[in-house]
Structures are given as structure tokens and as C-alpha cells.
C-alpha positions in Angstrom: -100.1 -19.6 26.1 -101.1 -16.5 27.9 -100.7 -15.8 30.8 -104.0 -14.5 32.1 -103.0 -11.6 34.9 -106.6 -10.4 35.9 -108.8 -13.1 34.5 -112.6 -11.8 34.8 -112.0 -7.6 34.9 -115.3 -6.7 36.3 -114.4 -9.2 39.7 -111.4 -7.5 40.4 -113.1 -3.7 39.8 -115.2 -4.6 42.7 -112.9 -3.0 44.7 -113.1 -0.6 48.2 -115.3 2.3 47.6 -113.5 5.3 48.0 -112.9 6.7 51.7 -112.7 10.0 51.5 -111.8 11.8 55.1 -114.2 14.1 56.7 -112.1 16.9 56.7 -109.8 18.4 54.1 -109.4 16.3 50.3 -106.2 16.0 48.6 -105.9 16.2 45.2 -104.2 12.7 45.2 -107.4 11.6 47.5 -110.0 13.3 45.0 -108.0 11.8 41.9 -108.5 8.1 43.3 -111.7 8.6 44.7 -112.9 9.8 41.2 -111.3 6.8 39.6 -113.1 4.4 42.1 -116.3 6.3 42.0 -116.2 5.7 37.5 -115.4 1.5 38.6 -118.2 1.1 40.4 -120.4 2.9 38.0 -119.2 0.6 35.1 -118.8 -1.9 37.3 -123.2 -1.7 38.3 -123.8 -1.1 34.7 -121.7 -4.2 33.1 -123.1 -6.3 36.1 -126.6 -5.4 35.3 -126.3 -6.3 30.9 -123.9 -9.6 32.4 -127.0 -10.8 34.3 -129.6 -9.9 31.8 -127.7 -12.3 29.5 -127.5 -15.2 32.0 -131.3 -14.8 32.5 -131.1 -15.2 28.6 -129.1 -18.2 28.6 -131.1 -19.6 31.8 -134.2 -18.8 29.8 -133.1 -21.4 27.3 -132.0 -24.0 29.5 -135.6 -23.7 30.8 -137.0 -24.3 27.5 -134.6 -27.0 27.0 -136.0 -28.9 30.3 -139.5 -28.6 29.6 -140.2 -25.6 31.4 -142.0 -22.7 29.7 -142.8 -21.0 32.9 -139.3 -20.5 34.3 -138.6 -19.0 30.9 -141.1 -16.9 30.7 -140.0 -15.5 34.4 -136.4 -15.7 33.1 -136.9 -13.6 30.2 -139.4 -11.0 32.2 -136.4 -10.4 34.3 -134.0 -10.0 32.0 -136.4 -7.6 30.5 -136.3 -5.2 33.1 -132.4 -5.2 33.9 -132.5 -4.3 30.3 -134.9 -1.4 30.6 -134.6 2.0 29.3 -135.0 3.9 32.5 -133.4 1.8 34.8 -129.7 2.7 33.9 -128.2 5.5 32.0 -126.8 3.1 29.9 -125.4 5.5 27.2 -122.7 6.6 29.5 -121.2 3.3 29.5 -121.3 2.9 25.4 -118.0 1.8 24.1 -117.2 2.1 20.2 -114.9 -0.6 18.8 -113.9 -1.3 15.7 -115.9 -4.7 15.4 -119.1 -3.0 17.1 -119.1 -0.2 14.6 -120.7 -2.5 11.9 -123.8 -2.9 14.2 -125.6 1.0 14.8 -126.1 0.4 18.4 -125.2 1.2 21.9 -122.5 -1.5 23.1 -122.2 -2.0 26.7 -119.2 -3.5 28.2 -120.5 -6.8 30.1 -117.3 -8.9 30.8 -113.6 -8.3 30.0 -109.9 -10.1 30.5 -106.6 -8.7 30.8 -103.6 -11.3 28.9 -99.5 -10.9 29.0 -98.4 -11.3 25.4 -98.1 -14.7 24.1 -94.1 -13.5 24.0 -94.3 -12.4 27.8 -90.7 -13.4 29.5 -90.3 -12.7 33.2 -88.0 -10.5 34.9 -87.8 -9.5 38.2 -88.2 -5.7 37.1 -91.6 -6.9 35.2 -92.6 -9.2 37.7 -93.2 -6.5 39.9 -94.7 -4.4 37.7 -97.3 -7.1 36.9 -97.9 -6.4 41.0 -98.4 -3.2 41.1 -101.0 -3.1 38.2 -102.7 -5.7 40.2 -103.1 -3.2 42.8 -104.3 -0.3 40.6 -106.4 -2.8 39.1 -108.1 -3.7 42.1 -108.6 -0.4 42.9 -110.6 0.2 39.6 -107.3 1.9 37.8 -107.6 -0.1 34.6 -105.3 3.2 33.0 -102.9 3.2 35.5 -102.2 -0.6 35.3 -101.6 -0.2 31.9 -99.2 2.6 31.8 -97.4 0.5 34.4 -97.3 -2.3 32.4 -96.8 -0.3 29.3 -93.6 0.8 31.3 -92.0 -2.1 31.9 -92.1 -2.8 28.2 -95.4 -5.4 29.0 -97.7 -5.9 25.9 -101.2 -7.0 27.5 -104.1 -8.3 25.1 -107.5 -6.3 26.7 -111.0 -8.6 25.1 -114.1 -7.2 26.2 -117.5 -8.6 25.6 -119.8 -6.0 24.3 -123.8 -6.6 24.1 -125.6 -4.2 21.7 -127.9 -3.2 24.1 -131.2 -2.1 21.6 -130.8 -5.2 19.8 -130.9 -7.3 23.0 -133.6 -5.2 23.9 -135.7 -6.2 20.8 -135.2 -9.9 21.0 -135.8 -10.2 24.6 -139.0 -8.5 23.9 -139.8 -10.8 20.7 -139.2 -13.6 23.1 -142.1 -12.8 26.0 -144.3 -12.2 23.0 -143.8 -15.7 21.8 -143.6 -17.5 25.3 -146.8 -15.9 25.5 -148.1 -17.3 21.9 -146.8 -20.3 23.2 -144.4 -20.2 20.3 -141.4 -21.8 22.4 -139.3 -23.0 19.7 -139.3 -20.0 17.5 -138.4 -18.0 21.3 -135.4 -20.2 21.9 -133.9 -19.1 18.7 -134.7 -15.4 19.2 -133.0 -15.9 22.5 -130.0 -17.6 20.9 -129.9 -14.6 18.6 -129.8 -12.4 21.6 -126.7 -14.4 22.8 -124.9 -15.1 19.5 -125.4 -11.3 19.3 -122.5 -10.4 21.9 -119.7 -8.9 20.6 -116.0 -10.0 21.4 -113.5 -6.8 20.8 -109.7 -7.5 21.3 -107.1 -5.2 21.3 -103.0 -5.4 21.6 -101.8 -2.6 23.4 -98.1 -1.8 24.8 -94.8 -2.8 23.8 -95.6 -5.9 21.5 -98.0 -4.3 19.3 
């Protein structure tokens, strides 16, 4: 099986924000603070599409229990996470092969980091699996890699991409019908809106 290193990506980008000393910057110190500065802005971003898409799923659940008004709430708030001005979302956008069939902005909401299903341990890669912990905690996803990459480490990276307009247009299809008092037909728009995430997995080092 594989052997899941950073299970859960966005938890271990919530790293220290960057300390930067209050007098003279290094290079090095700018480098990493820029680094840890991009994680937390993914990091907010991916946080903010992950729990618009619980609300989604929480939404359902409601509707399952008997409880229009919860989903009504539900989907209300997972209508304004999702909303236009409250994130520059298309900074975040990431094009992958799979999300290419679907013209929309995809936003990274959840990801995983695997070993190779071939992954034997060494010493030497053993402790290279340790230090791209600790870039990885420290929002480095690049530098992990190379590390790993170095050590001759194949790692399988899946991220879970929501098309973010297409979310946007079921979500809003759904208060419309809570409203109607249409709940059936909103639970499926919902479950469209869910079914809707995108799964993108990619091989990338030595085992490739």
C-alpha cells in the first residue's frame, strides 16, 4: 500500500507565519518568508472552497433529517464563502489535465502527498522523507519534493479541485429551490455540486 507521508496537505501548510527580523532581511529570510507568505494564501483560499463544500454536504444531511431550515442556512453560507468578491480566487486556479475538459476556474481544496506503491526504505531516504516533512510544514511543497526527488523518492501528489463557477451556479440553483420549497430537486443540485469535485493525480520523481 502507500505509504501516506503528509496525509491531509492543507493541515500541514498551516505552518508558522513567517518572522521576519526588524532590522536587516536576508535573502535566505526573504526567500522563506515569501514561500510562507504563498502557503498561507493558498492555504485561506483552499480552506475557504473546503468549507463551502462541507456546508454543501451538511446542507444535505439537513435535508436528509427533515430539516429545510438548516439547509437553507447551510447553503446561504456556503453561498457567500463562494462569493465573487470575497477572494481573488483566480490566483489560486490550477489547470490539470482532467480539469481542462470542464472551462472553469479549479481551486485547489484538499490534497495528499503518497511514497510510491514500490517505496523501500533506507536510511539515506528515511531521512530524506524528514526533511521534506519539515519544508512541508513550513509551506515548501517544492522543496520537499526536490528533496524527495533526490533521494530517488517517487511521491503520488492527488489534489481535489472544485470548479469554482459551476459550484457557484448550483449553490445558487439550490436557495432558489429551498425557497420554492422544491427540496428534493435541491438535494440533487447539491449532490451535483459535490459529485462535481475534481480528483487530479500525478506521479512525479524517480518512479514515474
Amino acid at each position: 500500500m502507500k505509504k501516506i507521508i503528509l496525509a491531509g496537505l492543507l493541515a500541514t501548510m498551516m505552518g508558522s507565519a513567517p518572522v521576519l527580523a526588524a532590522t536587516t532581511t536576508t535573502p535566505a529570510q526573504a526567500a522563506t518568508a515569501n514561500v510562507q507568505k504563498e502557503a498561507a494564501d493558498v492555504m485561506q483560499v483552499a480552506v475557504q472552497g473546503a468549507n463551502a463544500m462541507r456546508d454543501i454536504q451538511l446542507a444535505r444531511l439537513a435535508l436528509f433529517h427533515g430539516q429545510p431550515d438548516s439547509a437553507k442556512k447551510l447553503t446561504d453560507d456556503a453561498a457567500s464563502l463562494l462569493a465573487g468578491d470575497s477572494k481573488d480566487w483566480a490566483k489560486f486556479v490550477k489547470a490539470a489535465p482532467k480539469a481542462k475538459m470542464i472551462d472553469d476556474q479549479n481551486v485547489v481544496i484538499n490534497a495528499t502527498v503518497a511514497l510510491s506503491e514500490d517505496y523501500i526504505a533506507t536510511p539515506a531516504k528515511e531521512s530524506a522523507i524528514k526533511t521534506a516533512n519539515g519544508k512541508m510544514a513550513k509551506g515548501d511543497w517544492k522543496g520537499a519534493v526536490d528533496t524527495l526527488q533526490l533521494a530517488g523518492i517517487s511521491v503520488l501528489q492527488t489534489q481535489y479541485l472544485m470548479p469554482l463557477n459551476q459550484t457557484r451556479k448550483a449553490v445558487a440553483s439550490a436557495q432558489k429551490l429551498l425557497t420554492s420549497g422544491k427540496y428534493y430537486e435541491a438535494n440533487l443540485v447539491l449532490k451535483g455540486a459535490e459529485d462535481g469535485i475534481v480528483v487530479d493525480s500525478e506521479m512525479i520523481g524517480a518512479g514515474q
